[in-house]
PATILUM-222260 format. One record per residue (C-alpha): x, y, z. Coordinates in nm, 2 decimals. Layout:
<nodes>
{node {X; Y; Z}}
...
</nodes>
This chain:
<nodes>
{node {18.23; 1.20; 20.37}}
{node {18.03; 1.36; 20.11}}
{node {17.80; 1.11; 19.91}}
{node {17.89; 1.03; 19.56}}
{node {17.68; 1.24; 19.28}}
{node {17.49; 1.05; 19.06}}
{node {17.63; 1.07; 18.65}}
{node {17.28; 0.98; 18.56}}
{node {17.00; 1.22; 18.69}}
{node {17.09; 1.59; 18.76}}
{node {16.97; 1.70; 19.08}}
{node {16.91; 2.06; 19.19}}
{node {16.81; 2.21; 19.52}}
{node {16.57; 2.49; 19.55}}
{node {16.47; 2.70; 19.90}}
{node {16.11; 2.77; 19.90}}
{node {16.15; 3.15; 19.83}}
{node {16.34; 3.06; 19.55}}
{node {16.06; 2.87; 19.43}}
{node {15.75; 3.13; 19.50}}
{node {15.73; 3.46; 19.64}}
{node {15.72; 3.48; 20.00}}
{node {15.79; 3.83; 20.04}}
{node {15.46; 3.91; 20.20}}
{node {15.51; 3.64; 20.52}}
{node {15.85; 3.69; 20.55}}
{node {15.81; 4.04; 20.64}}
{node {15.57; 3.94; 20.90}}
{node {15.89; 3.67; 21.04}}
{node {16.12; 3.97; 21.01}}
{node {15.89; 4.21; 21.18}}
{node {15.63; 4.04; 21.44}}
{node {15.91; 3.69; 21.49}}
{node {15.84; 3.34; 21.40}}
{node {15.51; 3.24; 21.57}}
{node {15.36; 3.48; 21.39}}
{node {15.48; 3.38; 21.06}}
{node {15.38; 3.02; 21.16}}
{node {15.07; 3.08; 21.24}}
{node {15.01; 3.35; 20.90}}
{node {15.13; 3.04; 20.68}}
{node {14.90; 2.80; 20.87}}
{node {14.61; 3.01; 20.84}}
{node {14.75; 3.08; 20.44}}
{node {14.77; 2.74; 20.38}}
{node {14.48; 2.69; 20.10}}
{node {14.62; 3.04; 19.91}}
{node {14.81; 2.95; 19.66}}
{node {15.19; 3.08; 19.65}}
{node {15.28; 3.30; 19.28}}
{node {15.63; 3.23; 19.17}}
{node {15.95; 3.32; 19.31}}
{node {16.28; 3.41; 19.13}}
{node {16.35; 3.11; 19.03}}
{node {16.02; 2.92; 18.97}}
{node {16.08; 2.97; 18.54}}
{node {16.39; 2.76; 18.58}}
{node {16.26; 2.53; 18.80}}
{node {15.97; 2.48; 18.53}}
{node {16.19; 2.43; 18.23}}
{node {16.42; 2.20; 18.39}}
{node {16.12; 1.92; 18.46}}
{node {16.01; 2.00; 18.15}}
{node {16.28; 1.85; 18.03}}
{node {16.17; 1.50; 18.14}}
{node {15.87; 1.53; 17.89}}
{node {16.14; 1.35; 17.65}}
{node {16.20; 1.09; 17.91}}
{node {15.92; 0.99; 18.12}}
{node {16.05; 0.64; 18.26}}
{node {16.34; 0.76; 18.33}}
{node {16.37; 1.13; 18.43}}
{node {16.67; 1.32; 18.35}}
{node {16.63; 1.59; 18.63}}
{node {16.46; 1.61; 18.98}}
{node {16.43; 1.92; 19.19}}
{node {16.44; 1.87; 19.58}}
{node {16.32; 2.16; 19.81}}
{node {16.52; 2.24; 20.09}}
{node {16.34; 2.47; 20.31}}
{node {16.42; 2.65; 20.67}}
{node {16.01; 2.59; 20.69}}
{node {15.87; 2.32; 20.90}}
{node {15.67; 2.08; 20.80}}
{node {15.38; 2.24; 20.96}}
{node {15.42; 2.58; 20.77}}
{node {15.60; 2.39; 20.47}}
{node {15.19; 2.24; 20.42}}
{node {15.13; 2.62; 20.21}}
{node {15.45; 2.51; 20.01}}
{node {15.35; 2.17; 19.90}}
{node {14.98; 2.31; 19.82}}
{node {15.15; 2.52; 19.60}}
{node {15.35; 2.29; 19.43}}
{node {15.06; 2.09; 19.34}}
{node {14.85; 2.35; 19.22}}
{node {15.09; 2.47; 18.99}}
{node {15.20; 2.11; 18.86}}
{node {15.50; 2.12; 18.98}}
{node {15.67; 1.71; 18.98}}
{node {15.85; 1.79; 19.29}}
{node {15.83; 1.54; 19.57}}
{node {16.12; 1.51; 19.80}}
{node {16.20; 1.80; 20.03}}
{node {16.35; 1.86; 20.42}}
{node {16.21; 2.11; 20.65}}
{node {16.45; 2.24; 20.88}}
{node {16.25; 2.48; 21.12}}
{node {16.50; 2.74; 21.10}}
{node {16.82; 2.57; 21.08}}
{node {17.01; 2.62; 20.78}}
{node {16.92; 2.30; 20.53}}
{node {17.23; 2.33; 20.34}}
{node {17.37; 1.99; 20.56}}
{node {17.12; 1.78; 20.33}}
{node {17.24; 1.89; 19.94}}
{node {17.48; 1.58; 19.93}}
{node {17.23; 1.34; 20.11}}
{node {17.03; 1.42; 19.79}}
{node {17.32; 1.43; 19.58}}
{node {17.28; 1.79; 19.42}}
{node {17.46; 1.91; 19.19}}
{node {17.37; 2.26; 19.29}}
{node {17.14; 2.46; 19.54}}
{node {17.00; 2.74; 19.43}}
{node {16.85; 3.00; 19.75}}
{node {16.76; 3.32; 19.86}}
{node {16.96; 3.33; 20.19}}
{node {17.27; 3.42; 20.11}}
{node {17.44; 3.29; 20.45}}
{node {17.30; 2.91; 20.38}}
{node {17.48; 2.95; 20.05}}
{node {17.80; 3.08; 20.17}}
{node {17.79; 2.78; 20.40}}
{node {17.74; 2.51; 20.14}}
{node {18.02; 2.64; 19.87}}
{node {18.22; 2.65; 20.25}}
{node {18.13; 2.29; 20.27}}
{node {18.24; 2.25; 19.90}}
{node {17.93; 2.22; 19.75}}
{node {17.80; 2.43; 19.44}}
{node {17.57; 2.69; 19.57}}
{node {17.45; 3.03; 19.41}}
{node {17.21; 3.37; 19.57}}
{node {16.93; 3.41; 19.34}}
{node {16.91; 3.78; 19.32}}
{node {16.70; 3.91; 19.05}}
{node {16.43; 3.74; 18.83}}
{node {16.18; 3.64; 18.72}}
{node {16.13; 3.70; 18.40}}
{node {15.89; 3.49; 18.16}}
{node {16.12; 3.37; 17.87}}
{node {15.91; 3.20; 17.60}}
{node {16.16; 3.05; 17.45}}
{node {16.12; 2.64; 17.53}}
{node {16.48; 2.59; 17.54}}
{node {16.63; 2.64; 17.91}}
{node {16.95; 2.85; 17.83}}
{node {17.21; 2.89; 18.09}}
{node {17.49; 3.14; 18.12}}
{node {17.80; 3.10; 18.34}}
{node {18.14; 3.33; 18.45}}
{node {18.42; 3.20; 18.39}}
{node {18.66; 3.25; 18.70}}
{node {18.51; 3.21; 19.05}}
{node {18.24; 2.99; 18.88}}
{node {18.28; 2.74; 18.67}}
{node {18.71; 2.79; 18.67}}
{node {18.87; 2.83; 19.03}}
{node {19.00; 3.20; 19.12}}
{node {19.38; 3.12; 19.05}}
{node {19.41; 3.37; 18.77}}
{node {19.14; 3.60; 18.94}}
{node {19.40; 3.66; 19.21}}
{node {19.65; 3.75; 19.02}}
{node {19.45; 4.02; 18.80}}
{node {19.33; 4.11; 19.18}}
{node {19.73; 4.15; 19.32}}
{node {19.91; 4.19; 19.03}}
{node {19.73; 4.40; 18.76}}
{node {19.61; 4.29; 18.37}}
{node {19.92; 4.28; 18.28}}
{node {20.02; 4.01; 18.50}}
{node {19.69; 3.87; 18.43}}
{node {19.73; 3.86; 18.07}}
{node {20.11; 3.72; 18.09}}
{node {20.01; 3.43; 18.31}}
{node {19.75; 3.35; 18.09}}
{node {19.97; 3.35; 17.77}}
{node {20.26; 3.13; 17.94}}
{node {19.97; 2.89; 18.09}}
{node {19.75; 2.87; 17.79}}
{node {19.84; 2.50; 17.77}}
{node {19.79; 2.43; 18.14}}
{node {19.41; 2.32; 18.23}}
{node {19.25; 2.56; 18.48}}
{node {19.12; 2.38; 18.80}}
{node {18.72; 2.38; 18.83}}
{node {18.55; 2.61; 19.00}}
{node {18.19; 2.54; 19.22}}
{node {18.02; 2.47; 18.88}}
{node {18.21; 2.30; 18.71}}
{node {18.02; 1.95; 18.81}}
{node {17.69; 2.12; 18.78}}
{node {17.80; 2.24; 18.38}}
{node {17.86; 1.88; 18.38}}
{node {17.57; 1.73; 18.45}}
{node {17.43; 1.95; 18.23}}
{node {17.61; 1.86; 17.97}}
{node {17.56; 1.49; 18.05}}
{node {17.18; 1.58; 17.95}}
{node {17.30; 1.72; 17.66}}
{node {17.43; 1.40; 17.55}}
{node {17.06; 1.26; 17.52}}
{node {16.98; 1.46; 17.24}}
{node {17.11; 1.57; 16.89}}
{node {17.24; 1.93; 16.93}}
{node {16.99; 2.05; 16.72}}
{node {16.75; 1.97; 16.96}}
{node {16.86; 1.99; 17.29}}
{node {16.68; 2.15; 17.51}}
{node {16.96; 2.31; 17.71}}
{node {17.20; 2.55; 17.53}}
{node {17.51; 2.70; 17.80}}
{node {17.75; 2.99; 17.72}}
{node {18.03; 3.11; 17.91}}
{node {18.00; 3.53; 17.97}}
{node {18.34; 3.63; 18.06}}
{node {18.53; 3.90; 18.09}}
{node {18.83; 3.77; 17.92}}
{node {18.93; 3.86; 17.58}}
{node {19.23; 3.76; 17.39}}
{node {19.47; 3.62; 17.41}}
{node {19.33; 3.49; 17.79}}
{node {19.07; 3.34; 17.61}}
{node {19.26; 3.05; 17.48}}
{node {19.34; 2.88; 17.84}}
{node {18.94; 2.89; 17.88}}
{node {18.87; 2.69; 17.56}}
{node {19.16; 2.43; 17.61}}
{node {19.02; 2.42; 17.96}}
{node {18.70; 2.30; 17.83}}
{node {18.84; 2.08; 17.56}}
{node {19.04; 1.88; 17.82}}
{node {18.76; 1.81; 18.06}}
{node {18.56; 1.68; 17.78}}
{node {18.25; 1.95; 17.83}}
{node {18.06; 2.15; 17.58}}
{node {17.99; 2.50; 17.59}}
{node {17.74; 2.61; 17.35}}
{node {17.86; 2.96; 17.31}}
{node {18.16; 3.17; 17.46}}
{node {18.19; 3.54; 17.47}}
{node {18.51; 3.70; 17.58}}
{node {18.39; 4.07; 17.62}}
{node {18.71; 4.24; 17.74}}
{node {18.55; 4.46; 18.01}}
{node {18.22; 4.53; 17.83}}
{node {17.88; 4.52; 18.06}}
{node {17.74; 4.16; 18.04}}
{node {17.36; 4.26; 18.06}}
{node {17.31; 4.35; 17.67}}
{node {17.46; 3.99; 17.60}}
{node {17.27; 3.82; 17.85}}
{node {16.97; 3.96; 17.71}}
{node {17.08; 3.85; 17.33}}
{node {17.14; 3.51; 17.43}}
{node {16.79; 3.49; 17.60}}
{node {16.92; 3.38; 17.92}}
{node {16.69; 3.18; 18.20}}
{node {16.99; 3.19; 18.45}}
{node {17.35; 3.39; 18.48}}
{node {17.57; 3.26; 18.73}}
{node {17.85; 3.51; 18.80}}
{node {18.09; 3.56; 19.15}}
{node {18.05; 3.96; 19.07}}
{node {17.74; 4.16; 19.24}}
{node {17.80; 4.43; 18.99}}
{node {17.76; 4.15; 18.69}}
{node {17.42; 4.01; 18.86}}
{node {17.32; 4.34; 18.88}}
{node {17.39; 4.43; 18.49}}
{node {17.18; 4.10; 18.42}}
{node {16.88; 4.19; 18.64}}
{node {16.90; 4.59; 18.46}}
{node {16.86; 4.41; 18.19}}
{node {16.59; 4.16; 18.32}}
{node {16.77; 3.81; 18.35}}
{node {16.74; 3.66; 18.63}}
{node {17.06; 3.67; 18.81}}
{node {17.24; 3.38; 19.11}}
{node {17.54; 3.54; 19.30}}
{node {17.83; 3.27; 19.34}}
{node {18.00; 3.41; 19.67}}
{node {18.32; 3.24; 19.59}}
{node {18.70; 3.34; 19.57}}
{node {18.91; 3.66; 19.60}}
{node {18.61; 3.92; 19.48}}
{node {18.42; 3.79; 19.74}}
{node {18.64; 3.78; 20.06}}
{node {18.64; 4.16; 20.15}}
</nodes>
C-alpha cells in the first residue's frame, strides 16, 4: 500500500548522478567492476564532486525555502544505488556545496526506486533509466534526466511539461498512434468537455502548484508551462482539463508539430519533461536540460 503524499511539503527524489557528475568513476564500475569503483570513491572521498544534470534544479528548488525557513516548502531526498561506504564522497559533496539535503538510502546496487513512497515523493528524478521505468511501473512519477546542465540565471525555477504521456494519460496519444490526426482531432472535438485522466505528473504539477499558492503570482518563484504538440481545436480538452482539477498552468503552447527546443529556450526552462526522446533531444540542442518520461504508447516499442 503506497504511503499517503504529503499536501504540505513537495518532496523530490534525486540519484546521486543526477545530482553531480560521476562520469569519471562510473566508467571505472563499467570497465574494471564494482570493487574497483568502491575502492576509487573511497580513496576520492575528500575531492569534491562538480554538478550533475540536475544539480541547477536541485539548487533552485531549496532555494525556495529562503521564503520559509520554519517551515520548508520543499525537501530533496537522495536515493542512491551507492553504499554508505562509497555514498561518504556524496555527502562531502553535498556539504561543500551547501546543499540542505539530509535524508538519503544507499542501496549497494539494488535499484532504490522501492523507497520514493516511504519518503513520500512526488517525483524521482535519475539517470538510470531502468530504475525509472520501474518506479512509473510501480505507479510512481519518475523521469531520465538526459541532457543538462545549463546555468540559468534567472532566480525563478521554471518548469515545462508535455501534455500527453506526462502530465495527461496516453488515451488520446493512442488513438493519434492507431488511428491517424484525423481521429485524433475528432475525438478531441467530441470530448472537449470530458476531463482527461492524469498522467505520472500530474500530482507532481500539483504540488507545485500547491507552492504556488504561497505567493502572489507576481512573485512566485515557480512559473510551469505546458509544451505540447496540440494545436487547435485539441487544445481546448487540455485547458478544461486543467480548469477542472483546479491547477494552474502558467503558460500553454499548442505548437501543432513545430520543434519544441526554440520555445523551450524562450521560456527559459530549468526542466522539460516530455515522454518523446526526439522532444528531449530538441531541448538539449537547444541547451535545456531535458527528463525522458518512459510512459504510454510511444514508449512500448
Amino acid at each position: 500500500m503506497k504511503q499517503a503524499i504529503s499536501d504540505q511539503k513537495l518532496v523530490v527524489a534525486v540519484s546521486s548522478r543526477t545530482l553531480f557528475n560521476l562520469n569519471e568513476s562510473h566508467a571505472i564500475f563499467e570497465n574494471q567492476g564494482k570493487e574497483a569503483y568502491c575502492q576509487y570513491q573511497i580513496d576520492h572521498e575528500n575531492e569534491v564532486l562538480q554538478p550533475g544534470f540536475g544539480f541547477q534544479l536541485v539548487k533552485k528548488f531549496l532555494d525556495i525555502n529562503k521564503a520559509f525557513p520554519e517551515k520548508p516548502l520543499v525537501e530533496i531526498i537522495l536515493l542512491s544505488r551507492n553504499s554508505a561506504d562509497t555514498g561518504l564522497r556524496i555527502f562531502n559533496s553535498i556539504n561543500h556545496h551547501g546543499l540542505a539535503i539530509t535524508r538519503a538510502a544507499f542501496t549497494s546496487g539494488v535499484s532504490p526506486y522501492g523507497y520514493i513512497p516511504a519518503f513520500g515523493a512526488h517525483l524521482f528524478l535519475s539517470t538510470h533509466s531502468e530504475d525509472v521505468r520501474k518506479a512509473l511501473a510501480a505507479g510512481y512519477a519518475a523521469a531520465t534526466i538526459v541532457s543538462g546542465p545549463v546555468s540559468n540565471e534567472c532566480e525563478q525555477l521554471r518548469i515545462a511539461f508535455d501534455g500527453d504521456s506526462v502530465l495527461f494519460s496516453d488515451d488520446s496519444e493512442r488513438i493519434y498512434q492507431q488511428q491517424g490526426l484525423a481521429a485524433f482531432a475528432a475525438n478531441e472535438r467530441n470530448d472537449a468537455h470530458k476531463p482527461l485522466s492524469g498522467g505520472p505528473l500530474k500530482d507532481f504539477l500539483a504540488a507545485l502548484h500547491r507552492i504556488q499558492s504561497h505567493f502572489v503570482e507576481a512573485s512566485s518563484p515557480i512559473r510551469t508551462a505546458l509544451v505540447t504538440a496540440r494545436a487547435a481545436p485539441a487544445h481546448e480538452r487540455v485547458v478544461r482539463t486543467l480548469r477542472a482539477w483546479d491547477i494552474r498552468i502558467d503558460e500553454a503552447l499548442f505548437l501543432g508539430g513545430m520543434d519544441k527546443g526554440a520555445f523551450l529556450k524562450a521560456f527559459g526552462a530549468d526542466i522539460f519533461f516530455d515522454d518523446q526522446q526526439g522532444h528531449c533531444e530538441s531541448a538539449g540542442a537547444h541547451q535545456i536540460s531535458a527528463a525522458h518520461v518512459p510512459h504510454g504508447i510511444t514508449n512500448q516499442n
